[in-house]
N, C-alpha and C positions, 0 to 999 in steps of 0.2 A: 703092775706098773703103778707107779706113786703119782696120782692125781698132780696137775701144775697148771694157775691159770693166767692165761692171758687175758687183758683188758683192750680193746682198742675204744678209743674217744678222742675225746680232744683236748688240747694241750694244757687247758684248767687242771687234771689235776698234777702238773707238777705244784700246784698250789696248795695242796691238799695239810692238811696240817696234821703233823704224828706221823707221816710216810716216810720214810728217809728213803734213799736213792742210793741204792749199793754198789750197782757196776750199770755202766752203759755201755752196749754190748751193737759195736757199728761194722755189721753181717752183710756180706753178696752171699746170693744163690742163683741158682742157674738162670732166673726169670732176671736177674738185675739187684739193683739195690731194693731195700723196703722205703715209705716213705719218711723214714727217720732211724735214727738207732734206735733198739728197743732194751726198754732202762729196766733194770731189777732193781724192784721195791720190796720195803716191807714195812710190815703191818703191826705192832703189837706179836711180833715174832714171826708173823705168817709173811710166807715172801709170794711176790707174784709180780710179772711182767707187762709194761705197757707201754702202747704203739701208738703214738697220736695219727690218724687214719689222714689229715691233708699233709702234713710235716711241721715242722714249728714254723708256728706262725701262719698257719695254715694257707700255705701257699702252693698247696696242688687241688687243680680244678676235680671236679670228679671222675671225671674220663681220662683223669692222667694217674689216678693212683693206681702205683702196682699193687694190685691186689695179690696176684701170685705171689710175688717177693715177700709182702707180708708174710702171708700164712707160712710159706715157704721157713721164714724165718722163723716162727712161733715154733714150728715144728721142730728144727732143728738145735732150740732151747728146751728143746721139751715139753711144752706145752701140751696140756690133753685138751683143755676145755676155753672157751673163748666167750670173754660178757661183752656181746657187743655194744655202745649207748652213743644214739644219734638222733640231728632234730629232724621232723617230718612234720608235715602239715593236716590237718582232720579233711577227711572226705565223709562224715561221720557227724549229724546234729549234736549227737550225744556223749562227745569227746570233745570236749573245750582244750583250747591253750592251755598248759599248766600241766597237763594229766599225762600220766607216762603208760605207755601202752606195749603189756608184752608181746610183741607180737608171735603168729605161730605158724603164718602162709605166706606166702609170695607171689605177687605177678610183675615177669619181669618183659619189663617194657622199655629197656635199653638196647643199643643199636649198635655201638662201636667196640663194644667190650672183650676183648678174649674171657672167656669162662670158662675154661677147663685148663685143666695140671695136662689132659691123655690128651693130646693133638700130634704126638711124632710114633706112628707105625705103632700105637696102642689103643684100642677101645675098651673102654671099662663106661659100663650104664650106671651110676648110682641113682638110688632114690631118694626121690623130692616129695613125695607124699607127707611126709610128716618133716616141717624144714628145720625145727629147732627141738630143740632137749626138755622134755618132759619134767625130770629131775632138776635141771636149772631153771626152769622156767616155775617151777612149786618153790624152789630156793630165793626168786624173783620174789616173788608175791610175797611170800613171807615178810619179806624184810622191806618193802613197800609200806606193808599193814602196821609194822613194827612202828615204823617211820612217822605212821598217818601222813602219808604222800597219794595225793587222787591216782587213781590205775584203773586200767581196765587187762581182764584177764586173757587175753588173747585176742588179735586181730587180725585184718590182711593187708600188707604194705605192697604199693603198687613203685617200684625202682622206674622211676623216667630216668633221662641219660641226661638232660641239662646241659650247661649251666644254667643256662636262664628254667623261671618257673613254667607253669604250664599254663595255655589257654584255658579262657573260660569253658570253651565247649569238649576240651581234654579233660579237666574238671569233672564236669559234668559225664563224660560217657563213664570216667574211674569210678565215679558216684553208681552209676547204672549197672555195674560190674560188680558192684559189692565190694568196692576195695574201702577201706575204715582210713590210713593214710596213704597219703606220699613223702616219696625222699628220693634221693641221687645217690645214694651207698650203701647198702647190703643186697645188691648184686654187681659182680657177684660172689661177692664176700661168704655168702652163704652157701650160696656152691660149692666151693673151693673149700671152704671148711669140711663140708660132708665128703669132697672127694680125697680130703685129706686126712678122713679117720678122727676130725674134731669136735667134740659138742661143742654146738654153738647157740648161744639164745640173745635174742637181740632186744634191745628197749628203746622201742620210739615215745622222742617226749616232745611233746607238741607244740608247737609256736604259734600258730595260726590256724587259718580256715581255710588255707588257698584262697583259689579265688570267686569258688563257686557260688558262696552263701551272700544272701541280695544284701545283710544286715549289718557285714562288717568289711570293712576293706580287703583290697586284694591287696596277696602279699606280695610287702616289698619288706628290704632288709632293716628300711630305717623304723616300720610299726614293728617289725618283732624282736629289736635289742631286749626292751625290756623281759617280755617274757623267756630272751634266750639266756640273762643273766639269770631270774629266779631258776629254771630249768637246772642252771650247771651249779646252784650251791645246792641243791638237792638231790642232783647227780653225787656229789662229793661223796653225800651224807650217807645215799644208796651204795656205794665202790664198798665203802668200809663196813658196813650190814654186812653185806652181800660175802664182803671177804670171808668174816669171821664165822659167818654159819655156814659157806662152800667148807671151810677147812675142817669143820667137827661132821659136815657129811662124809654117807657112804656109798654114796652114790659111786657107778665102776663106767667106764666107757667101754660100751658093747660093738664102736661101730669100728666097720672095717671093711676096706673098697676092695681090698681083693679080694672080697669074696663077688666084685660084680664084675670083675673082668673077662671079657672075652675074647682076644686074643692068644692064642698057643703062645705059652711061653717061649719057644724055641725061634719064633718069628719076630721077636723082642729085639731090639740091638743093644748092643752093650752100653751106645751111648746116650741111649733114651734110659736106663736099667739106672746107672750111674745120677742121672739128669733128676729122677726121680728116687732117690736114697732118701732121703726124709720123708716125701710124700705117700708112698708106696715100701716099705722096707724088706717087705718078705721080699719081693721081686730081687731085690739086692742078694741077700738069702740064699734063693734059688739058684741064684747064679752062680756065686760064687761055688755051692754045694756042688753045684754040677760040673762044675770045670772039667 
């Protein structure tokens, strides 16, 4: 299968200069719409797909994006692999504002979210042990270095559900946890990826300090414009890197959920088999082969 990657961010880079925009591609799947159509771009030849993650204009909270539909969607574009890029705040002395952080763990500390594709008369356990891609995350760094953009090489992002930020003493316990940051979206974006057969590697780029640190303010949205604008023209600059040396890789995607499904096929219904045609495809397969 021929490598195809998804981008999800935020709506800067329709701004991106040298990208032109080829088809915009406005998709239901079985979860609903996604939170925008998702546009085919390209690059200096190389094409690739992108999903603004609130909708234009960024006008879904974070408890309201369809995360299913998304990926749902990505997949059914063809999509193998997914660069996630989102702001987060440092739980972390040693990770200032400005620094992009790949992250490589997760604790998810969210409450209202649906996180799984299997919830209808299907159980499939994937693994979360290693939450993003090796191979993109080396591909990351690379083109960070190229950049001379501040990074740090893998961290743990702690997903609270929000909107609003966090207590100081929520803060502080995330600090006790060893979580590096926080954010409100990749979960569970990164679930869903893994349960949908996607590498995914995600880039937290840092705004602030929360609210822990006695030395600088707590966040609020009006101290961190500024860093959130230097953030997204270096975002830009990282999308187009990132492109051009994803496309001369040879990296392969190894992952695949059906191999953690545990359910009897035969206990399966046909309209969960169906419901699940992009996300799961042998299942489809199966079915059909055995009629």
């Amino acid at each position: 299968m021929n490598k195809r990657l998804g981008i999800i961010g935020g709506s800067g880079l329709y701004d991106i200069s040298g990208v032109d925009i080829i088809e915009s591609h406005s998709l239901d799947t079985p979860w609903g719409a996604p939170s925008a159509p998702v546009v085919e771009c390209e690059y200096k030849e190389q094409s690739f797909f992108f999903l603004p993650r609130h909708g234009i204009g960024h006008s879904i909270p974070p408890s309201k994006i369809n995360y299913r539909a998304n990926i749902d969607a990505f997949k059914k574009l063809g999509v193998t692999d997914i660069l996630s890029l989102s702001s987060v705040g440092s739980l972390n002395e040693d990770l200032s504002p400005g620094v992009f952080v790949i992250i490589n763990q997760y604790v998810d500390f969210t409450k209202n979210r649906i996180t799984t594709f299997f919830d209808d008369d299907i159980v499939v356990h994937v693994s979360m042990a290693t939450s993003t891609d090796e191979g993109l995350m080396e591909i990351s760094r690379a083109c960070l270095e190229k950049l001379d953009i501040k990074y740090n090489f893998g961290g743990s992002y702690i997903c609270i559900e929000g909107p609003q930020f966090s207590t100081k003493e929520e803060s502080r316990l995330f600090q006790k946890w060893g979580c590096d940051v926080i954010g409100m979206t990749s979960m569970p974006e990164a679930k869903l990826c893994r349960e949908a057969s996607l590498r995914y590697v995600n880039i937290g780029m840092i705004t602030d300090f929360d609210c822990w640190h006695p030395d600088h303010e707590n966040v609020e949205v009006s101290n961190v414009i500024s860093t959130l604008k230097g953030n997204a023209e270096d975002a830009k600059k990282f999308i187009l890197e990132f492109l051009l040396d994803y496309s001369k890789s040879t990296i392969k995607n190894k992952l695949n959920s059906y191999d953690s499904l545990v359910t009897a096929k035969n206990k399966i219904k046909k309209e969960t088999v169906y419901k699940l045609k992009n996300i799961m495809p042998e299942l489809l397969k199966d079915f059909t082969q055995n009629k």
